[in-house]
C-alpha positions as CSV (number, residue, x, y, z in Angstrom):
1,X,222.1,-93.8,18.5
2,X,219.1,-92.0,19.9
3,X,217.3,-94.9,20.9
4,X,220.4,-96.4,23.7
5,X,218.5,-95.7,27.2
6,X,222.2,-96.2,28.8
7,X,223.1,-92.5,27.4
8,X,219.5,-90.8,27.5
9,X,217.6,-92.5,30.8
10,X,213.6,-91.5,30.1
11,X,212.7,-93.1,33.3
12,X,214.5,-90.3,34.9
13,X,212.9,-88.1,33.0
14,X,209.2,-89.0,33.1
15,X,206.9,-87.9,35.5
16,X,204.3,-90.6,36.5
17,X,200.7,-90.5,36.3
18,X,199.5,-89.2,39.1
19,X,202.6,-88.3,41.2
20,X,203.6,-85.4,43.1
21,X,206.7,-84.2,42.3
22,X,209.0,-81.5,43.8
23,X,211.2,-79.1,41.4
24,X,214.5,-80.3,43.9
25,X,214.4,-83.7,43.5
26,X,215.4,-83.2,39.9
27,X,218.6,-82.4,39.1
28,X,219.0,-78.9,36.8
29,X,223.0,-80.5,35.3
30,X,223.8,-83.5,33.5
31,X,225.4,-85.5,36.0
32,X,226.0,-88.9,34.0
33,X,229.8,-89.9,32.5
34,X,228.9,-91.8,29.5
35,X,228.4,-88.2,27.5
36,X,230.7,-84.9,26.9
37,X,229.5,-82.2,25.1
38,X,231.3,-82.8,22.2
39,X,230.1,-86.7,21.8
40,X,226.6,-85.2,22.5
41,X,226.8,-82.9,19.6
42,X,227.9,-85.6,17.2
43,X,225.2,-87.6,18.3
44,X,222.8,-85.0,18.2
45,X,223.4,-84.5,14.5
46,X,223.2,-88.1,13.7
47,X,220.1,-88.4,15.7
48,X,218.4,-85.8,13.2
49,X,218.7,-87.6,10.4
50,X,217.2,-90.5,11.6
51,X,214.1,-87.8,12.8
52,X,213.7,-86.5,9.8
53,X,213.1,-90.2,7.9
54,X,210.8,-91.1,10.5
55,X,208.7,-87.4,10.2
56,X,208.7,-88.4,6.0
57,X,207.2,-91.6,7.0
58,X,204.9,-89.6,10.0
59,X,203.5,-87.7,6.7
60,X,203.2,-90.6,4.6
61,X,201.4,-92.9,6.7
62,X,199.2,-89.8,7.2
63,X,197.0,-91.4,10.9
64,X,199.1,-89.5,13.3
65,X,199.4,-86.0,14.2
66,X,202.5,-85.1,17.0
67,X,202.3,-82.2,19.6
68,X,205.4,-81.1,21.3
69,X,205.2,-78.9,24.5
70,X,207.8,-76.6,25.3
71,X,207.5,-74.8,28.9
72,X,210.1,-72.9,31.3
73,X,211.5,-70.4,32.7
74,X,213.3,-67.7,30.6
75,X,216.7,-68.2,29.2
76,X,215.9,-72.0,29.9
77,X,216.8,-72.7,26.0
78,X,213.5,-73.4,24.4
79,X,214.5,-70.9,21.2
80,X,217.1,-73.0,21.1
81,X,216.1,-76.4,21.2
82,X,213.4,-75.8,18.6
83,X,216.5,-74.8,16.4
84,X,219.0,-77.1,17.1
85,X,216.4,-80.2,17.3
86,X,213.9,-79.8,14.7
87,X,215.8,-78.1,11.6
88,X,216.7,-81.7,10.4
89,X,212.6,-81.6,9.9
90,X,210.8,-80.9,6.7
91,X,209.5,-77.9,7.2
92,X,206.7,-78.1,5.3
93,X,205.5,-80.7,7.9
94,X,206.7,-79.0,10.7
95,X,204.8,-75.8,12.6
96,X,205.8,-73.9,15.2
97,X,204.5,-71.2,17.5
98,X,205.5,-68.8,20.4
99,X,202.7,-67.5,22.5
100,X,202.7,-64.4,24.0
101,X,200.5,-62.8,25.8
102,X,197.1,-63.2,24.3
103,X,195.0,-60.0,22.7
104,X,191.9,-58.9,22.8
105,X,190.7,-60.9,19.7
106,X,192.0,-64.4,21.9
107,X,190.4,-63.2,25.4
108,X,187.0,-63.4,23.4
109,X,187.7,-66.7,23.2
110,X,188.2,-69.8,26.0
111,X,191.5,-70.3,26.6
112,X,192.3,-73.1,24.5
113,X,190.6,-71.1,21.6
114,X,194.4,-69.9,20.0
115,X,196.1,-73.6,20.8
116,X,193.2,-75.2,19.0
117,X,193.5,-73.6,16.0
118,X,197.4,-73.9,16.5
119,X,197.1,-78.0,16.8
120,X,199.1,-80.2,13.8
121,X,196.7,-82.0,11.1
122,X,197.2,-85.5,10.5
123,X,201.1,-86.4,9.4
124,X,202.1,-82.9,10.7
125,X,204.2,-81.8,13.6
126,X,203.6,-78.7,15.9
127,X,205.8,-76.6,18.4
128,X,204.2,-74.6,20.5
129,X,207.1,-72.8,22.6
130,X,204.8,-71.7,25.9
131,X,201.2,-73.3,25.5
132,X,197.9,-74.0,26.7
133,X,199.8,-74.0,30.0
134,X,200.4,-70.7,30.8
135,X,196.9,-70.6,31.5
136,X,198.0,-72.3,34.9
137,X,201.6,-71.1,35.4
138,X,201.6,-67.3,34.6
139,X,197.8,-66.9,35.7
140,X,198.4,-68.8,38.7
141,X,201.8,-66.5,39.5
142,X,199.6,-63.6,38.6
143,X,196.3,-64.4,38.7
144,X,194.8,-60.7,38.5
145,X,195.4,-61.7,34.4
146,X,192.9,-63.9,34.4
147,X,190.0,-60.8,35.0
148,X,191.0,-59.8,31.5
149,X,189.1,-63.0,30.1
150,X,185.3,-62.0,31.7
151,X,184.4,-65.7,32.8
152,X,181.3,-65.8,34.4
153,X,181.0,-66.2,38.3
154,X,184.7,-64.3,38.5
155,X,183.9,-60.8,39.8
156,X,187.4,-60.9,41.5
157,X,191.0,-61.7,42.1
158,X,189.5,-63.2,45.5
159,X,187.3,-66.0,43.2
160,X,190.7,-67.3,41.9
161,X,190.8,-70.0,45.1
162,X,192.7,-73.5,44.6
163,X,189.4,-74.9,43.4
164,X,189.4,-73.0,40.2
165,X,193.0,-74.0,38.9
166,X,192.0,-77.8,39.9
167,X,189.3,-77.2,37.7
168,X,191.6,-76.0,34.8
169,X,194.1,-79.1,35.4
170,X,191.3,-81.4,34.6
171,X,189.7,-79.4,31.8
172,X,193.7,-79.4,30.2
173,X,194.0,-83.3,31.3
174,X,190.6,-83.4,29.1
175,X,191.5,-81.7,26.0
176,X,194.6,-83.4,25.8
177,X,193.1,-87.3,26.3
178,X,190.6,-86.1,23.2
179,X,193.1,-85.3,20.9
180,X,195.4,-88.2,22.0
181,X,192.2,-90.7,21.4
182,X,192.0,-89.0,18.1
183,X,195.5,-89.7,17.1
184,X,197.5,-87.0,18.3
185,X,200.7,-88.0,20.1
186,X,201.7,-85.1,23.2
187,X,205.0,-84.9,24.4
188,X,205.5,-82.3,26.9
189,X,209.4,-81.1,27.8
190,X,210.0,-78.9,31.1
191,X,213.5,-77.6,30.8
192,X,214.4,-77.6,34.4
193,X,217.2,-74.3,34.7
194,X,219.0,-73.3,38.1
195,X,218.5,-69.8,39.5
196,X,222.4,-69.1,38.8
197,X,222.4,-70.6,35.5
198,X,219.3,-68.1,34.8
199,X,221.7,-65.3,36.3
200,X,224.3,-65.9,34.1
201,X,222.4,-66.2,31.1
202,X,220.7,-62.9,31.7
203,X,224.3,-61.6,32.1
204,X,225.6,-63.0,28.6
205,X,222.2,-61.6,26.9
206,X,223.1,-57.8,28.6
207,X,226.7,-58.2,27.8
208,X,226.9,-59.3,24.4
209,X,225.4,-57.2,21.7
210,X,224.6,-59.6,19.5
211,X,221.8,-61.1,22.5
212,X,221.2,-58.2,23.9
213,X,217.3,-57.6,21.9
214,X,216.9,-61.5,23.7
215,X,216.9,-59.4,27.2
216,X,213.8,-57.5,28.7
217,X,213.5,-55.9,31.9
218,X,210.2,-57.9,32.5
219,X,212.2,-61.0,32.6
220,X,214.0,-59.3,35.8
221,X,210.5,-58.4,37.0
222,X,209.5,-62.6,36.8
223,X,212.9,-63.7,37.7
224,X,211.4,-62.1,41.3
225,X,208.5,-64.3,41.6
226,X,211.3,-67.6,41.3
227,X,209.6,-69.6,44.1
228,X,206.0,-68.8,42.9
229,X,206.8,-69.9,39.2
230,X,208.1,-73.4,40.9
231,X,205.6,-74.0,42.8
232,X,203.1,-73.4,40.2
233,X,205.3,-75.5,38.1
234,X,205.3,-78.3,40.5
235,X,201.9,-78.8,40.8
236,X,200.6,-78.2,36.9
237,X,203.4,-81.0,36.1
238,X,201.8,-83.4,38.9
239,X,197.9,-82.7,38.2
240,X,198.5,-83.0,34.4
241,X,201.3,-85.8,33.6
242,X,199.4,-88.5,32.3
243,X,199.5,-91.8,30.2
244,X,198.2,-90.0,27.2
245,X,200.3,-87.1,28.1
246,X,203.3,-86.9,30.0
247,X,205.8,-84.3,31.3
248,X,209.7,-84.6,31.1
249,X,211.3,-83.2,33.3
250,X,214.9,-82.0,31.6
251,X,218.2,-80.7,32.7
252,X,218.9,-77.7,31.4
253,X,222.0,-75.9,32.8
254,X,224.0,-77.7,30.1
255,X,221.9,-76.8,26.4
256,X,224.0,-79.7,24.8
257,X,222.8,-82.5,27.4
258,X,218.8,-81.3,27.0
259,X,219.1,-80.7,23.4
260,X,220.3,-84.4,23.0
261,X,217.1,-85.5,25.5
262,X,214.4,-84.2,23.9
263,X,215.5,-85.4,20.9
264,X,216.3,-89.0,21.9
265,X,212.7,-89.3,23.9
266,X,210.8,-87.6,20.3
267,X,212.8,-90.4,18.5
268,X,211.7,-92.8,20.9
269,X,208.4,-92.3,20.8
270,X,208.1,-92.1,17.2
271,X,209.4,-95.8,16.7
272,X,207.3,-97.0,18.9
273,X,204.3,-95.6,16.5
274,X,205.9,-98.3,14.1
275,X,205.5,-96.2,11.0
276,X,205.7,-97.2,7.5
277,X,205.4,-96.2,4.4
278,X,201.5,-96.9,2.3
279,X,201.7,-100.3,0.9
280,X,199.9,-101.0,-2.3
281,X,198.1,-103.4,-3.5
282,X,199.0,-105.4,-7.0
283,X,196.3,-104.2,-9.4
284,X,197.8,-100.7,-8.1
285,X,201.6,-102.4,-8.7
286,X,200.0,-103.0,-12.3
287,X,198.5,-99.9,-12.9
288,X,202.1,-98.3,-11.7
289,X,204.3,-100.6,-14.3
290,X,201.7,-99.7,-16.7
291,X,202.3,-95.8,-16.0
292,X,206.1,-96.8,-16.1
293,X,206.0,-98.2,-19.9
294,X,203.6,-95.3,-20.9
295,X,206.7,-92.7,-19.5
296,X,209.2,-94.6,-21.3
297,X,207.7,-94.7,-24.4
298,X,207.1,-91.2,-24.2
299,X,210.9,-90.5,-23.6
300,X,211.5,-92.7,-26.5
301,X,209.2,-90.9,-29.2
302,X,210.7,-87.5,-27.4
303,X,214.4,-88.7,-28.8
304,X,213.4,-89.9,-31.8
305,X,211.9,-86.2,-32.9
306,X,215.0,-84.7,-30.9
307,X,217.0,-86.2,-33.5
308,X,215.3,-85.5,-36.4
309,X,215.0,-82.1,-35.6
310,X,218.8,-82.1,-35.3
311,X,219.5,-83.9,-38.4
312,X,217.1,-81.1,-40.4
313,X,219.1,-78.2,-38.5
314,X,222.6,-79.8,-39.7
315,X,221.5,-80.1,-43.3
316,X,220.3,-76.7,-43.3
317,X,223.4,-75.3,-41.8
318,X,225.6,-77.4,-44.5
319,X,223.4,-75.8,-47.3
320,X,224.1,-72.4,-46.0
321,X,228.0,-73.2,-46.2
322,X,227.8,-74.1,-49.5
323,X,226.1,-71.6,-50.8
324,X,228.3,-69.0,-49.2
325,X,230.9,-70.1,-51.0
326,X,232.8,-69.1,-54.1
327,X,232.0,-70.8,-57.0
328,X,234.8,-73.3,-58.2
329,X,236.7,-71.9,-61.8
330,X,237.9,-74.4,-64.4
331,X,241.0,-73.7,-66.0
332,X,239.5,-70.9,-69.3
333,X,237.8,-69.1,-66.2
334,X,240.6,-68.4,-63.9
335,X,242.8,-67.0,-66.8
336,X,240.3,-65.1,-67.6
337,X,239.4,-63.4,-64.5
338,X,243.4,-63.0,-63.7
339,X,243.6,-60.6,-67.3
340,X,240.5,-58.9,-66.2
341,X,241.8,-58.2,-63.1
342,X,245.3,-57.2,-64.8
């Protein structure tokens, strides 16, 4: 089901090599008629069964490794998507982790230091909700942040010109062509929110209790630089979409539209990886049915002193019977005992 492109169009969702792209010619809502929410839950749930046979063969074949990018702005749904999405996964073959701001420990370090030792071994999968990109969104929004990392030649916020950040989009477009060349595959989802969708998701998180430790007044504070967060958006997505790499762009104003996306274009990619199980060879086919007869035989003798062990315990048990009981009287004998007793 996750693999028709009639429902789930990647064209529309891929970003080109090498193209500039502006935020407003993508749309924030679903605006197809072949899906409601209701068909695109039942698919969704399908769809994860059909992921998680294809991660057990991803771990199996044990030559691939699978990154998966989540970036937006908050309340965009990226909690949620990792939830919905990936808990038809095995988690023991599945990571995921949520950068914050780094510490002191990680500003000793490059930048790509904490997502390094973050990145999924061979057969595994990795989530990192907010990445190696924020290092060009929320430093480019503030860049004042990036004095806290003491890179030489950057005495001050004026140093930060449009020639650094160029610099960073081809040391990311680097990093990830390496690990792509060394069997990594990068998938890289921008769930695209509205302004007033934002709004009213900030409203639900202050109104309900059960959300409300989701809210922080710094997400008011960022919700003020809108325009600067889409522009730096725009052109990290455009520098940094590539062949090895690329950016979807998704609709988020409805969760159960994006939800169904991202996990229709992971599903997609993974079959075209072409993954199988090991095959083996038929001296190891031997060696198996020779393991096999070995285990039954085993099973066999097992039963065999099961049931001899049962047949001592019952003879026992029928000994003890006996022996509890009276002795049997002849005819002299039971007279006797009845004047003994009289």
């Amino acid at each position: 089901m996750l693999n028709e492109e009639k429902l789930i169009r990647t064209k529309d969702l891929v970003v080109p090599p090498d193209k500039q792209i502006s935020l407003k010619d993508y749309s924030t809502k679903y605006k197809g008629k072949d899906l409601n929410k209701q068909d695109a839950e039942m698919l969704l749930d399908m769809g994860r069964k059909g992921l998680a046979e294809i991660q057990d063969k991803l771990y199996a074949h044990n030559r691939y490794s699978v990154l998966i990018v989540f970036q937006a702005m908050d309340a965009a749904g990226k909690d949620g998507a990792v939830k919905h999405i990936m808990s038809g996964f095995n988690p023991l073959g599945v990571k995921v982790y949520s950068f914050k701001a780094p510490n002191s420990f990680e500003l000793d370090h490059d930048y790509f230091w904490r997502h390094m030792i973050a990145l999924p071994a061979r057969g595994e999968i990795a989530i990192h909700n907010r990445s190696h990109y924020e290092n060009v969104l929320v430093t480019r929004v503030h860049p004042e942040f990036i004095m806290n990392e003491n890179i030489p030649g950057i005495e001050s916020v004026k140093d930060l010109h449009k020639d650094f950040f160029k610099m960073r989009y081809k040391q990311i477009t680097r990093f990830e062509k390496s690990l792509a060349q060394n069997g990594m595959i990068i998938l890289k989802f921008f769930l695209h929110v509205s302004k007033k969708e934002q709004k009213k998701r900030f409203m639900e998180r202050i109104d309900d209790p059960s959300k409300n430790w989701k809210f922080s007044l710094s997400d008011l504070k960022e919700r003020g630089y809108w325009d600067d967060y889409q522009k730096a958006y725009e052109e990290a997505i455009s520098a940094t979409s590539t062949k090895d790499a690329p950016w979807f762009i998704i609709p988020a104003d409805d969760k159960w539209y994006s939800r169904l996306a991202i996990a229709a274009i992971i599903y997609r990619q993974f079959e075209k990886l072409e993954l199988s199980y090991p095959t083996v060879s038929e001296s190891q086919k031997a060696e198996l049915q020779k393991a096999k007869a070995k285990l039954m035989s085993e099973d066999e003798g097992d039963d065999k002193k099961s049931k001899k062990k049962d047949k001592k315990k019952s003879k026992g048990k029928n000994k003890a019977k006996v022996s509890k009981e009276e002795p049997k009287l002849n005819g002299k004998d039971e007279k006797a005992k009845e004047l003994s007793l009289n």
